[in-house]
Structure formats: C-alpha cells, structure tokens
C-alpha positions as CSV (number, residue, x, y, z in Angstrom):
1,X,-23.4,-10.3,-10.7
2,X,-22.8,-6.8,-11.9
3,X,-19.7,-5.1,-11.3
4,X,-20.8,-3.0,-7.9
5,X,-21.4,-6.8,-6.2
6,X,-17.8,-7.5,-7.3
7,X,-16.6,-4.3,-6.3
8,X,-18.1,-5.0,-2.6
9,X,-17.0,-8.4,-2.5
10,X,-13.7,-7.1,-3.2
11,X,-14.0,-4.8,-0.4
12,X,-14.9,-7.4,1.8
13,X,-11.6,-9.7,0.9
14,X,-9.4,-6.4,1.8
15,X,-11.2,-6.0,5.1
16,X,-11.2,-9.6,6.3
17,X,-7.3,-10.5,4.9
18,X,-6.5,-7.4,6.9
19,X,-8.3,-9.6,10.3
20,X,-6.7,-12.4,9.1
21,X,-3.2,-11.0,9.4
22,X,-4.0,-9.4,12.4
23,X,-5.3,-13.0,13.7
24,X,-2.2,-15.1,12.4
25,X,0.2,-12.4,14.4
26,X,-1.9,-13.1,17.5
27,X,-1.2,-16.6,16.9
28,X,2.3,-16.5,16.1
29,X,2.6,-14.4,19.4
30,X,1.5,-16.7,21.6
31,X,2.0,-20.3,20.0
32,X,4.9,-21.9,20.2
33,X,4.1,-24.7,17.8
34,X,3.0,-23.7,14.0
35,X,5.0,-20.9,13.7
36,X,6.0,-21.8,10.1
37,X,2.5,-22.6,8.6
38,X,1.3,-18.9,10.4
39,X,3.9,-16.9,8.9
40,X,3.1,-19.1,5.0
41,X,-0.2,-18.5,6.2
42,X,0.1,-14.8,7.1
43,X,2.3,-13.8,4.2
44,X,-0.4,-15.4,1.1
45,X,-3.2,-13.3,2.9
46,X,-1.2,-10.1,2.9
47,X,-0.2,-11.1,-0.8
48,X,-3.9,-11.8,-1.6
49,X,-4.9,-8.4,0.6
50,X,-1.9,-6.2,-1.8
51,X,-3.6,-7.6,-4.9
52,X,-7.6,-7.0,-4.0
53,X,-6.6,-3.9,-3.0
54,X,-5.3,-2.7,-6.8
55,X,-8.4,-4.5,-8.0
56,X,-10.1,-2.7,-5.3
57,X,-8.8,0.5,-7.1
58,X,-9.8,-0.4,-10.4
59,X,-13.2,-1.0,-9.6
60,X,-13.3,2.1,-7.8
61,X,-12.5,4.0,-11.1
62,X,-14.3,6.1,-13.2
63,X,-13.4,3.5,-16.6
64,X,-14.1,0.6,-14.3
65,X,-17.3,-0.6,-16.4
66,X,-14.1,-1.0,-19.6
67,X,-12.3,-3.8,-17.2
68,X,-14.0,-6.7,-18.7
69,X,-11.3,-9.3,-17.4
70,X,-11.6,-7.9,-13.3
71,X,-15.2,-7.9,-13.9
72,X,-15.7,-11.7,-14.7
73,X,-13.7,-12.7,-11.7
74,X,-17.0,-12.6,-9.4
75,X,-16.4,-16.8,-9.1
76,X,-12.9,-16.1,-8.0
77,X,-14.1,-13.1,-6.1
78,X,-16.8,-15.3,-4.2
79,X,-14.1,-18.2,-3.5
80,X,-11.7,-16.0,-1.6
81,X,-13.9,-14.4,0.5
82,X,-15.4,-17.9,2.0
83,X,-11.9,-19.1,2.0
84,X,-10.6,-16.3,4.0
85,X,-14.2,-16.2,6.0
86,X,-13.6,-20.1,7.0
87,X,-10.0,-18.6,8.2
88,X,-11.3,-16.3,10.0
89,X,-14.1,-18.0,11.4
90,X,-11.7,-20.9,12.4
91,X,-9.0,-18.4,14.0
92,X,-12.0,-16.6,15.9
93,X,-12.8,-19.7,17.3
94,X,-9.4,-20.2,18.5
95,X,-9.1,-17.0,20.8
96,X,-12.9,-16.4,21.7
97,X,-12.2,-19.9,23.6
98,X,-13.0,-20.0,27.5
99,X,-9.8,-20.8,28.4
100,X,-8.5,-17.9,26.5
101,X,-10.5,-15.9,29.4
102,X,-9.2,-17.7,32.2
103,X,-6.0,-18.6,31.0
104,X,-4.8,-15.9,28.4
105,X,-2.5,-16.6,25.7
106,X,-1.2,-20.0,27.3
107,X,-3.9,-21.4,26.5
108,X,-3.5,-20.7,22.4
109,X,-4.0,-23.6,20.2
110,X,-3.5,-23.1,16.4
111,X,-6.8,-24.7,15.1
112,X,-5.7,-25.5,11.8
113,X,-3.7,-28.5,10.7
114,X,-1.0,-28.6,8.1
115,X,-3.3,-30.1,5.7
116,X,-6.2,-27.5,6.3
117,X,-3.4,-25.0,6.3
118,X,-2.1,-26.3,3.0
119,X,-4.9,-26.2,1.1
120,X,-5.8,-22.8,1.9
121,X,-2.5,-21.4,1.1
122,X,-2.9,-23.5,-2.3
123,X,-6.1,-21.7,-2.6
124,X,-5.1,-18.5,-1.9
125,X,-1.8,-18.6,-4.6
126,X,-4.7,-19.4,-7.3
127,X,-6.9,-16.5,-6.4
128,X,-3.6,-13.7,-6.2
129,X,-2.8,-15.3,-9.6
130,X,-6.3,-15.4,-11.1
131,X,-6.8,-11.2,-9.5
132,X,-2.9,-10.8,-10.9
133,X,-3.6,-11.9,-14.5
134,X,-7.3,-10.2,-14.7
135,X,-5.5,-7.0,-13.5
136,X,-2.8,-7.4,-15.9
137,X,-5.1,-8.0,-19.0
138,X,-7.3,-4.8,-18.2
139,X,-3.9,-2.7,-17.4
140,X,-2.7,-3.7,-21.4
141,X,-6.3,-2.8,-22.3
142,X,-6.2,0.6,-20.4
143,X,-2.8,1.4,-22.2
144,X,-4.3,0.2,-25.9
145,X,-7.2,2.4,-25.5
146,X,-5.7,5.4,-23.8
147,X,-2.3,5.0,-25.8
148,X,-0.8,5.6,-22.0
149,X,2.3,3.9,-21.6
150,X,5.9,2.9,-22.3
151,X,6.7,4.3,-25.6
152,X,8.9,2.2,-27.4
C-alpha cells in the first residue's frame, strides 16, 4: 500500500472518530447507565482523532514520501479504521432502532458491554501510541535532515 492509500485511510479515521464522538455524546445524553465507559470511550477516540489528524498533516506534506516510519503504519492504519467502523456500526445500530422513532431517546440502550468496550479502548491506546511513536521518529528525522530545531 503506497503512501496516498495510507494517507486516505487516515482521512477516513479523522472523519469517522469525529462520528464516533458525536455518537458517544448522543449516548451519554440520553443513557443513564454507561456513562463512565462512554466518556473512556469518547475521550480515546478524540485522542486517536488529535493524533491521525497530525499524521493526517504529515502525509499531506510536500516531504511526506521522506516519512518512512508514518508510512509503514498502513497495518495499524487499517486496524483503527475497522475498529472505529465496528464502533460506529454498533452505535448506529443503537439509535437507527424503531423504538428510537416511536419512543425518542428513552428508549436508548448503550449496545456495547464493558468487555466489548474494554477492548476497544485497549485497542485504540495501541493505535494513538503506534501513530504517536511513527510521528515522533519522522519529526527527529525531519529535524536531522533539515537541521530545524532546538539548538542546543
């Protein structure tokens, strides 16, 4: 997978965390029970959505074909996005409910359990660190080659 699939892919994780937060908040307005797991739940997608959106950035760049380490994270890339698409899918299911019609908000049940919720959020703290470090190693890169940064 060249580095324009990775860059879309990327694009794709900003766009469906963003749905995802906007999801959980639905969630946490109208469901008494959960509240915890949807705000851990909320707060590693908008961690995960901060960090895709720098790598989002870099891949945008002009030098983006010199980020060797952001480049080789299509598996991690690929992981995240059907992790957060399975959220998604599985929160969408949650609202687009009949009863959601006839009863409103009421009628909100968080469909994740604690363990499904658990191992998401576990997944999601691996990709943010995976992104983190690969951002990290092509940021010392950047400053080695351009000779741009702290002077000491």
């Amino acid at each position: 997978m060249d580095g324009l699939s990775v860059a879309a892919n990327v694009m794709s994780i900003v766009d469906i965390s963003l749905k995802v937060v906007k999801l959980c908040k639905q969630y946490y307005d109208g469901v008494k029970k959960a509240k915890e797991d949807i705000v851990r739940l909320q707060r590693e997608v908008e961690h995960v959505t901060s960090t895709t959106g720098d790598l989002k950035k870099l891949l945008e760049s002009p030098d983006a074909s010199n980020f060797t380490a952001t480049l080789k994270l299509v598996n991690s890339v690929d992981g995240c996005l059907n992790q957060l698409k399975d959220i998604d899918n599985r929160l969408e299911m949650g609202i687009s409910r009949k009863e959601m019609s006839r009863w409103g908000l009421r009628s909100l049940k968080w469909p994740l359990i604690s363990g499904q919720i658990e191992e998401a959020i576990n997944n999601l703290v691996e990709y943010n660190r995976t992104f983190s470090l690969a951002l990290q190693v092509d940021h010392r890169y950047y400053v080695f080659l351009t000779g741009c940064g702290p002077k000491s």
